[in-house]
Residue, then its C-alpha position, 0 to 999 in steps of 0.5 A: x500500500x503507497x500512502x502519503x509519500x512525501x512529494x516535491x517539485x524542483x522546478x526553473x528555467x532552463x540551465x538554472x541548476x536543477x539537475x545539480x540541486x537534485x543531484x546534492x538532494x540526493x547525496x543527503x538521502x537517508x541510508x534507509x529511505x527509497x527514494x524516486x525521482x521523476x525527470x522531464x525534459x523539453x527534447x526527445x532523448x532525454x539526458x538528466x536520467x543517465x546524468x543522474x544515474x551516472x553522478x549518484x553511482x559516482x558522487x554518493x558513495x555512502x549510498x547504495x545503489x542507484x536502481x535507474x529503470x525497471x530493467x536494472x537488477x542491483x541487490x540493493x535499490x534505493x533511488x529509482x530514476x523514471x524520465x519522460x522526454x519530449x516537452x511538458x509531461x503534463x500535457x495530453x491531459x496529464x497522461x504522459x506523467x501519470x503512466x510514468x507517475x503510476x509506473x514510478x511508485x510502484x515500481x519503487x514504493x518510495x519514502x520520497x518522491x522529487x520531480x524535476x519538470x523541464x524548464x520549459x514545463x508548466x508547473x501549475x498544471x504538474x501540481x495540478x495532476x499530483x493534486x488530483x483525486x487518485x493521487x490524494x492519499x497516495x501523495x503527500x504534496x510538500x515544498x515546491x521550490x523554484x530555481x531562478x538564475x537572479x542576473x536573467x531578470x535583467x532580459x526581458x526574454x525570461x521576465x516576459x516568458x509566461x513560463x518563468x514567471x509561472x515558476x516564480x508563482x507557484x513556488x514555496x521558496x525561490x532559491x537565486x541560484x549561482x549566487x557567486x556569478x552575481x553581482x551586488x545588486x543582484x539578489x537584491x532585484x530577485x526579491x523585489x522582483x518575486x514580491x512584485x509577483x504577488x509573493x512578498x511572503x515567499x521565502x527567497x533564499x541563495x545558494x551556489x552549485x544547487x546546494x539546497x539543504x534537505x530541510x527545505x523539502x519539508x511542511x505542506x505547500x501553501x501552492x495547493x492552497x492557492x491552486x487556480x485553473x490555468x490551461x496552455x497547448x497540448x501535444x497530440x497523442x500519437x502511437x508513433x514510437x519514442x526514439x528511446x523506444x526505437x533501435x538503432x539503424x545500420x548508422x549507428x545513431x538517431x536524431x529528433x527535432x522539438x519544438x515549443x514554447x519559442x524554442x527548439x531541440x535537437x537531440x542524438x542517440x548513438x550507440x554504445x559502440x561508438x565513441x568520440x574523440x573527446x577533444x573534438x567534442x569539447x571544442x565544437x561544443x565550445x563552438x555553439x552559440x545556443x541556449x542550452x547542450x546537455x550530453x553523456x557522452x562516451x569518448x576514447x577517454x572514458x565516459x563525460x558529462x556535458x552542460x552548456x548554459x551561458x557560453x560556459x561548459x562543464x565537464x564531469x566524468x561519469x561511471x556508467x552510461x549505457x549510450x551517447x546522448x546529446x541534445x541542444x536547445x536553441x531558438x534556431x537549429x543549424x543544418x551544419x551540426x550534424x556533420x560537425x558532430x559526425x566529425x568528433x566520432x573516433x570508432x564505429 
């Protein structure tokens, strides 16, 4: 019987810091605790599941370990990891989420459940699917705390983006993250801008790297309180298969497009077999001109974590990938990547 799991949504825009935050959640787990995490993502391949999976084995070696789907058979799991790619996973009336949702929990029995939607995602109709009827004695919904990058409010791109703000609204506590990125005035905007949201009650808070202490994730969310009907534009459902369902063809890799809420992606899926030359990579990657790249990428050096967000890339090595993922955001795609990335591959 799952009753009253504790529940949160980490939410912000894009390359806020959401994935780090969850990432330092997770180190702080309790030894004896189940957790479960639920990953949205804007593009179609899907890159923080295999992010987090390869960290957490990494980075949290006073864990277990780290149980990614329902087709992983470690003796011991204790954070069970579900991702649906390819935009906001409450849209089609909240389906999406919910067969993840009701996969996720049973597979896992958890005694917490975060969610990540993507930034390009809709919180207030996420909660609004947690909220719902059959979900009310089987979750417990807690804090929803919402990342915010304080030097964006300085672009009207992201205060004039309904979604931005939409985060801002729903949030329990708004944390600025990247706090030692900002400048003196910086904080100090983030304030007034979430008490000009209505919010002057919202606890605003900074940290650096994501590193948001546990308490946080506690006592009831004032959100739910103040849940109010919104609606935007849903996908179709369609029986055509995800690409993180299809097999590789005699190439070796699959592409896909996205697109939605003034923004597009473009993602890659390449097989195990073959890896890149990791020098190559990083200096294309260094190339781009977007708005976001996230990668697991294997190379001839071993297997790297890569994120892309204001002109600055980091690089992590990871333990384990399954396969190469990556997947850039961008308000434009350009026609040459594929071959530009075609000429960082070393082996087939």
């Amino acid at each position: 019987m799952i009753k009253a799991v504790p529940t949160n949504i980490i939410t912000g825009f894009l390359g806020v810091g959401k994935t780090s935050a969850l990432l330092h959640l997770l180190k702080q787990k309790p030894n004896n605790e189940r957790w479960a995490v639920l990953i949205n993502e804007f593009g179609e391949i899907g890159i923080d599941g295999a992010l987090v999976e390869g960290s957490s084995v990494q980075s949290a070696t006073n864990q277990p370990d780290i149980g990614g789907n329902a087709n992983t058979q470690n003796k011991h799991k204790q954070v069970f990891i579900k991702e649906v790619p390819g935009g906001c996973m409450c849209c089609a009336a909240g389906l999406p989420m919910q067969i993840a949702l009701n996969q996720l929990l049973a597979q896992s029995k958890p005694d917490r459940l975060l969610i990540e939607p993507t930034g390009l995602g809709h919180p207030v109709e996420v909660l609004q699917t947690l909220a719902a009827e059959h979900y009310q004695d089987v979750l417990n919904i807690q804090k929803t705390i919402t990342l915010v990058d304080a030097r964006k409010l300085k672009d009207p791109r992201y205060t004039n983006h309904d979604t931005f703000n939409q985060q801002i609204d729903i949030a329990d506590i708004v944390i600025g993250n990247k706090r030692d990125l900002y400048d003196e005035f910086d904080a100090e905007l983030l304030s007034k801008y979430v008490a000009q949201r209505g919010k002057q009650s919202t606890p605003v808070m900074a940290c650096v790297k994501g590193e948001l202490p546990l308490a946080l994730l506690e006592g009831k969310s004032s959100a739910l309180i103040e849940l109010q009907s919104h609606s935007h534009h849903h996908h179709s459902v369609n029986d055509v298969p995800s690409i993180n369902e299809q097999p590789f063809p005699d190439s070796g890799f699959l592409r896909v497009e996205n697109a939605g809420e003034g923004f597009k992606s473009l993602g890659w899926r390449y097989s195990p077999a073959i890896e890149f030359n990791r020098s190559a990579l990083l200096h294309w990657i260094k190339s781009l001109d977007v708005e976001r790249l996230k990668a697991v990428v294997i190379t001839s050096d071993g297997i790297f974590s890569y994120n892309l967000v204001d002109n600055t890339v980091t690089e992590n090595e990871l333990n384990e990938c399954s396969e190469s993922k990556i997947e850039i955001i961008a308000t434009e795609l350009s026609p040459s990547w594929d071959e530009e990335l075609a000429n960082c591959v070393v082996s087939r």
